[in-house]
C-alpha positions in Angstrom: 81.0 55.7 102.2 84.4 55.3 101.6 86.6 58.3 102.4 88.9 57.6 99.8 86.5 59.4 97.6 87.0 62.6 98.5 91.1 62.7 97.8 91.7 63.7 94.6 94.2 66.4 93.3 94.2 68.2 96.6 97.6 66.4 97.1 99.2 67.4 93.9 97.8 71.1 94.6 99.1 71.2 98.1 102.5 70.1 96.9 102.4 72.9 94.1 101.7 75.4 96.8 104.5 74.8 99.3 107.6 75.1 97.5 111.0 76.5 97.8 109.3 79.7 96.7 106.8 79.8 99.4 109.1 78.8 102.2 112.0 81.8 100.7 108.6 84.5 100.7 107.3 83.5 103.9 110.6 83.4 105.6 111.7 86.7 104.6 108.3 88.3 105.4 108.8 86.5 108.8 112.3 87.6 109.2 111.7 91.2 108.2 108.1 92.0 109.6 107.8 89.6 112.3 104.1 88.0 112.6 102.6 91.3 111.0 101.9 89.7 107.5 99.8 86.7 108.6 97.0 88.4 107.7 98.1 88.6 103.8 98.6 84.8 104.7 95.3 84.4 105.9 93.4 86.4 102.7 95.8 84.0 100.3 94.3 81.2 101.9 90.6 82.7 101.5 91.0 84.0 97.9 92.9 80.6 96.8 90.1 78.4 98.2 87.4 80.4 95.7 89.6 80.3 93.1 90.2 76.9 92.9 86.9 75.6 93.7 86.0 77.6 90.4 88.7 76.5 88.6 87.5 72.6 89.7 83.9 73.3 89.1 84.9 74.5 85.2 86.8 71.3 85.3 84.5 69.1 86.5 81.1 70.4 84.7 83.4 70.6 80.7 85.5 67.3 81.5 88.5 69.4 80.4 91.4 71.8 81.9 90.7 75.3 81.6 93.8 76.1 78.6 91.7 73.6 76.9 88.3 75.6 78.1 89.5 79.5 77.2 90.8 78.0 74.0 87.9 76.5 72.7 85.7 79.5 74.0 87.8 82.4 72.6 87.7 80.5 68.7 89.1 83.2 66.8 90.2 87.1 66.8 93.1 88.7 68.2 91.5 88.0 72.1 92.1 84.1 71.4 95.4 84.9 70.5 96.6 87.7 73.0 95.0 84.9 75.8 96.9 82.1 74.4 100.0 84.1 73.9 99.4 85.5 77.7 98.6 81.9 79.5 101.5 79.9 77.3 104.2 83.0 78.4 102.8 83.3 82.0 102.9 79.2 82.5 105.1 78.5 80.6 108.1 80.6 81.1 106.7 81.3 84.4 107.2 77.6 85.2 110.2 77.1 84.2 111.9 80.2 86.5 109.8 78.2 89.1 111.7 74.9 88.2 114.7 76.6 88.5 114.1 77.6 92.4 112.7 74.3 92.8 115.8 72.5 91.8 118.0 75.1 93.4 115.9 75.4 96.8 115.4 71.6 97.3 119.5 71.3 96.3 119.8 74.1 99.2 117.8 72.3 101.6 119.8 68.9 100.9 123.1 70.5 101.1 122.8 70.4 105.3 122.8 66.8 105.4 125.6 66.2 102.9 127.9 67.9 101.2 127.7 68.2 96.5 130.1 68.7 94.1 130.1 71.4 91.6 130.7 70.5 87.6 132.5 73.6 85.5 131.0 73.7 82.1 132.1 76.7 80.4 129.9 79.8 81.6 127.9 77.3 83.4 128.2 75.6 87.1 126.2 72.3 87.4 125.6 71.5 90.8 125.1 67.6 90.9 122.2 68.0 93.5 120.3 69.9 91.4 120.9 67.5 88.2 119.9 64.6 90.5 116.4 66.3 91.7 115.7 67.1 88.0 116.3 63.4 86.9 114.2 62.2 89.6 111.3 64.1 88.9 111.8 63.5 85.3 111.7 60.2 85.9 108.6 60.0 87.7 106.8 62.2 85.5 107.9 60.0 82.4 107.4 56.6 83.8 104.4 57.1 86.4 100.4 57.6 86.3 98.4 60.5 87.5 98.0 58.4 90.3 101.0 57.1 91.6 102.1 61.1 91.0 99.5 61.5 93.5 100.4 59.0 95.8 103.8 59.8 96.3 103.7 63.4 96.9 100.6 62.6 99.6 103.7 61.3 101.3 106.1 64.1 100.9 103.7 66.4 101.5 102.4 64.9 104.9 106.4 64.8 105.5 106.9 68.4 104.7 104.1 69.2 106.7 105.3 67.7 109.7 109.0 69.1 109.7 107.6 72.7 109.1 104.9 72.7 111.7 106.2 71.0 114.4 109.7 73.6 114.3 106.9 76.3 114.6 105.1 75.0 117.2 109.0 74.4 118.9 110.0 78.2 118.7 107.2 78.7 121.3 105.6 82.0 119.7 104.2 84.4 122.1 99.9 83.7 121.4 98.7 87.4 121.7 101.7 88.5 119.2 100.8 86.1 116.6 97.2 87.2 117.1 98.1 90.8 116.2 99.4 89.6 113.1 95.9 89.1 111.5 95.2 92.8 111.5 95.8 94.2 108.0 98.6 96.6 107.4 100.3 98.0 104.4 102.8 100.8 103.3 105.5 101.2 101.2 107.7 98.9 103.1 105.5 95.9 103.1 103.7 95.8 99.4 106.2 94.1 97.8 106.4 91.2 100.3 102.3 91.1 100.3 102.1 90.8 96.6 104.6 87.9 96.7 103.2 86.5 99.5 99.5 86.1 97.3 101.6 85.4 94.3 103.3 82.6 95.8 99.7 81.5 97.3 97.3 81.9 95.0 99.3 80.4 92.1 98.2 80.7 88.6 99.4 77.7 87.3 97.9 75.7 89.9 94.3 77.0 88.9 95.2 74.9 85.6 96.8 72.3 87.1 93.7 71.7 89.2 90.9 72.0 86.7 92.6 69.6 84.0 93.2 67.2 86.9 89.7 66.6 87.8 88.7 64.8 85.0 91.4 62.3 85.9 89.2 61.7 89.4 85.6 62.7 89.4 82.7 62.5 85.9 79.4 64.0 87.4 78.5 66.9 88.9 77.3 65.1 92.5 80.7 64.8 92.9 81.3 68.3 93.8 80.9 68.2 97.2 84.1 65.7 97.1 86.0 68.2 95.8 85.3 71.0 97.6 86.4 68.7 100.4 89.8 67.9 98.8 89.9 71.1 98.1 89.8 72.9 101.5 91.5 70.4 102.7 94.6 71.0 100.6 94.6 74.4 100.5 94.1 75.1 104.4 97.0 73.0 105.0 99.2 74.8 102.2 98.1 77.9 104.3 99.1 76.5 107.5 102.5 75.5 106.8 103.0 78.6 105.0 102.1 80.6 108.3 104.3 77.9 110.5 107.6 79.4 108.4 106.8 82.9 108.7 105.8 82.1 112.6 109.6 80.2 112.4 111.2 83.0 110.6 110.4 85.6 113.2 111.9 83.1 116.0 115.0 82.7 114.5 118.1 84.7 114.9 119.4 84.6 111.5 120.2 88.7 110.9 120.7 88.2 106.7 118.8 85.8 105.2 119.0 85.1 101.6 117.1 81.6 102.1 115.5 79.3 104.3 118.7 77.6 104.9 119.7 80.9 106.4 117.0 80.8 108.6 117.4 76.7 109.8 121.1 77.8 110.4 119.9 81.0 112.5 117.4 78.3 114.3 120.1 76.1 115.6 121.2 78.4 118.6 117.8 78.9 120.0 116.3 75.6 119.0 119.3 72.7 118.9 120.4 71.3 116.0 117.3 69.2 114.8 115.3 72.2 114.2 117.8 72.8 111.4 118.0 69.3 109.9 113.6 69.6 110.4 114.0 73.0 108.1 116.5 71.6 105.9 114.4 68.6 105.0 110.8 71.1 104.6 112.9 72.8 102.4 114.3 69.7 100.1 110.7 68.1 100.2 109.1 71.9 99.2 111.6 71.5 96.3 111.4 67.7 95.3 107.7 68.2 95.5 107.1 71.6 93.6 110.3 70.1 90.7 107.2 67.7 89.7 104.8 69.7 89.8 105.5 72.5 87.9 106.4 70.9 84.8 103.4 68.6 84.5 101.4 72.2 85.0 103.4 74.0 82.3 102.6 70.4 80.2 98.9 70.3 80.8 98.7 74.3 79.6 100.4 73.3 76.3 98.6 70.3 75.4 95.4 72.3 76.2 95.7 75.1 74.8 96.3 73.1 71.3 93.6 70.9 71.8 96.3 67.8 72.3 96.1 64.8 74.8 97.2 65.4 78.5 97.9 61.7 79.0 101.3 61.5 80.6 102.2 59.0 77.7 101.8 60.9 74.8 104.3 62.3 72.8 103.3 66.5 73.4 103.2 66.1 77.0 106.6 64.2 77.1 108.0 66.7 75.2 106.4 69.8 77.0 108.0 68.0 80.3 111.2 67.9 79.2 111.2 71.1 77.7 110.6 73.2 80.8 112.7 70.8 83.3 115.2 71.4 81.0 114.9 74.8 81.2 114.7 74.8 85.1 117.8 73.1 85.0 119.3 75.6 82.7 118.1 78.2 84.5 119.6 77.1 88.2 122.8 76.5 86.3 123.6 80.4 85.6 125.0 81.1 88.7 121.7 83.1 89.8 120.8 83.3 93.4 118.0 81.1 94.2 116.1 83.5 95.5 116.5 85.8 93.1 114.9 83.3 90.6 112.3 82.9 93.2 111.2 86.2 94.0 110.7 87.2 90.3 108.4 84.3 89.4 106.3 85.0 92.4 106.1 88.6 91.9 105.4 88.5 88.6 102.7 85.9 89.2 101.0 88.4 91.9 101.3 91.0 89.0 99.6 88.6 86.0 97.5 86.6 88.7 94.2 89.6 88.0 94.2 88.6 84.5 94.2 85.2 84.9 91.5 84.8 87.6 89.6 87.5 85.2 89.2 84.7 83.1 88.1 82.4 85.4 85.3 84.7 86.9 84.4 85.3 83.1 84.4 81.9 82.6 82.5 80.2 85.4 79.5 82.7 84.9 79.0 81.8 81.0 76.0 79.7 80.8 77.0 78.2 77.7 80.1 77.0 79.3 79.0 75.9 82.7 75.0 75.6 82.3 72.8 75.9 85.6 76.4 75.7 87.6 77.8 79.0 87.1 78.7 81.4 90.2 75.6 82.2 93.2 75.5 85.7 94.0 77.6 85.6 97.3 80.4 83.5 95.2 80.4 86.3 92.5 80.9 89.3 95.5 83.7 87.3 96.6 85.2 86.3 93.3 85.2 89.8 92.9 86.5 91.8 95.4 89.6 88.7 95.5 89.9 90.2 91.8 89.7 93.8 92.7 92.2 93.4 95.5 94.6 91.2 93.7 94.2 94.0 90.7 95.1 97.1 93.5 97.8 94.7 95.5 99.4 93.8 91.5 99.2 97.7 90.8 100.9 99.4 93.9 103.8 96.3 93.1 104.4 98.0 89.6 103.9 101.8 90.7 106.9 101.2 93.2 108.6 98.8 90.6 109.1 101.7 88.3 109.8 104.0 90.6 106.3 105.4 91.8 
C-alpha cells in the first residue's frame, strides 16, 4: 500500500502550528522558566491530537468544514447567530493579528541574513520584507491548488524542523533537568505563559482548517485510520519542535528577550554563529509558513459559515484571502512590536479556545450529525477534561487579567 495515502493535511496543520507565535511563546517560557513548562508543552500536544482527530472525523463523516457544519446545525435563533458572530470574530480577526506576527516574525527572522529598508507612509512604516512575505503568500494562495499548498509547505516545514531541532539537540541540555520539566507546576507567575503556550498549540483555527481540508483528501469513512496517522504525525512533530525552542531558549544567554531573534543573537556566544543563522531561518520559515496558512483558514471559516464554495478559485475565498492578508499587512505596519501582536492572539485564543472545542465535543456526539461515528466513552472522558482544563487554564488568565 502506498504510503502516500496517509499524508494529507498534516502538513498544512503542522505548518499552521509552528509559527512566529509559537517560537516567541515558547522562547519566552524557555527563557523565563527554564525547562519547567514542558509539561504544558507536552498536555498541548495530548489535547491537540483529540481535538483534531474530532475535528477530521466531523470532516470526514459530513464531507464539509466544521463553519459549514455548526452553521447548518444551529439553522435559526439567536445561538446560530451568537456562534457565527463568535467563530467569524474569533477566526477572523483572530487571524489577521496572527498574519500580522506572521509577516513581522518571518521579516525578523530574515533580517539576520540581510539587511531591509523601511518605507514612511504617513502614520505608517512599511517594512519591504514584510510587504514581500505577504505578496508571496498571496501569490501562492491565489495561483496554486490545495495540493501544491501542501507540497510546498511539506518542504518548509521539514526545513523548519531541521534548523529548530538540531540547535536544541546543539545546546547539549542536561537529560535529568529536562526530565523535571514534565512535572506540572502552576502559580501566579506561570499562568499566563501556560495559557499561551495551549493557545498557541491547540489552535482554534486550525480545528477548521483541518476538518474543511479533509474532504480535499479522503471520501469514506475507511479512510480514517489514514488520518489519524497524518494526524499524529503532524501534530507530534509540531510538539517537538515547539519543545526544541523552549529546550534552546533556556541554553541561551540572551538576558531580554523580546523575540526569537533575541534569543539566536544570545545563542551565538555559546553556540557559534550558525546556531543563529539555524534560528534565524526557523524563525523566517515559522513565518512564511504560518503567512499562508492563516489566511486560507480565516477564508475557509467565511465561505463556510455562508454556505459558499471553498475552492481556492472562487470569487469569496479570493476575496476573504485578501481581506485578512491585507489586514496582516496593515496590522504589522503600525509600528506594534511583533510580539505584542503575538502574545494577544495567542492569549486570547487560550481564552476563546473552551468555547470553540465546546462545540466540537457537542458536535461529534450528535447522531444526526455523525451517525454510528460519534465519540467512544474513553474519547468523551478525555474530550472532556482537555475542555474542563482549557475552561480553568482560560479562567485563572482572565482573573489575573483584570486584576484578580
Amino acid at each position: 500500500m502506498s504510503w502516500r495515502k496517509y499524508i494529507g493535511p498534516g502538513p498544512i496543520v503542522a505548518a499552521a502550528f509552528i509559527g512566529p507565535g509559537t517560537v516567541t511563546v515558547c522562547t519566552l517560557a524557555g527563557v523565563n522558566f527554564g525547562f519547567d513548562l514542558l509539561w504544558a508543552m507536552a498536555l498541548s500536544v495530548i489535547a491537540t491530537i483529540v481535538l483534531q482527530e474530532m475535528a477530521a472525523r466531523i470532516g470526514l463523516v459530513t464531507q464539509k468544514g466544521l463553519a459549514s457544519v455548526i452553521s447548518e446545525t444551529l439553522q435559526k435563533g439567536i445561538l446560530r447567530y451568537f456562534s457565527i458572530f463568535l467563530v467569524m470574530t474569533a477566526i477572523v480577526l483572530g487571524n489577521a493579528a496572527y498574519e500580522a506576527g506572521n509577516i513581522s516574525g518571518g521579516a525578523l527572522g530574515a533580517e539576520l541574513f540581510f539587511q531591509t529598508q523601511i518605507l514612511n507612509l504617513g502614520q505608517l512604516e512599511v517594512n519591504l520584507l514584510n510587504l514581500l512575505i505577504g505578496s508571496l503568500a498571496l501569490v501562492l494562495l491565489l495561483t496554486g491548488s490545495y495540493k501544491s499548498i501542501s507540497n510546498y509547505l511539506t518542504g518548509l516545514v521539514i526545513l523548519m524542523s531541521i534548523a529548530f531541532l538540531g540547535t536544541a539537540v546543539w545546546s547539549k541540555p542536561n537529560f535529568l533537568e529536562l526530565l523535571s520539566g514534565f512535572q506540572p507546576t502552576v502559580n501566579a507567575e506561570n499562568i499566563f505563559t501556560i495559557v499561551a503556550l495551549i493557545g498557541t498549540t491547540v489552535v482554534p483555527y486550525n480545528l477548521f482548517l483541518h476538518s474543511s481540508l479533509i474532504s480535499q483528501k479522503w471520501k469514506t469513512i475507511q479512510d480514517l485510520k489514514y488520518i489519524r496517522v497524518d494526524t499524529l504525525i503532524a501534530v507530534i512533530l509540531g510538539g517537538l519542535v515547539s519543545m526544541a525552542i523552549i529546550i534552546t531558549a533556556k541554553a541561551g544567554s540572551a538576558t531580554e528577550v523580546n523575540s526569537a531573534v533575541d534569543l539566536a543573537i544570545g545563542l551565538e556566544p555559546l553556540m557559534g554563529k550558525m546556531a543563529k543563522y539555524f534560528m534565524a531561518f526557523g524563525l523566517f520559515a515559522a513565518g512564511i509558513t504560518s503567512a499562508i496558512t492563516a489566511p486560507l483558514a480565516g477564508s475557509l471559516v467565511v465561505a463556510g459559515s455562508f454556505g459558499l464554495s471553498i475552492d481556492l478559485k472562487s470569487l469569496p475565498m479570493r476575496i476573504s484571502i485578501v481581506g485578512i492578508l491585507g489586514l496582516g499587512l496593515v496590522f504589522s505596519s503600525f509600528g506594534i512590536k511583533p510580539i505584542q501582536l503575538i502574545l494577544f492572539a495567542q492569549l486570547a485564543n487560550g481564552v476563546l479556545l473552551p468555547i470553540l472545542s465546546g462545540y466540537i465535543l457537542w458536535l461529534v456526539n450528535k447522531k444526526s450529525v455523525m451517525g454510528t461515528h460519534t465519540n467512544g466513552v474513553w474519547m468523551n472522558v478525555m474530550a472532556f477534561a482537555i475542555w474542563l482544563i482549557t475552561l480553568l487554564l482560560g479562567g485563572m488568565s482572565v482573573w489575573k487579567g483584570l486584576g484578580g
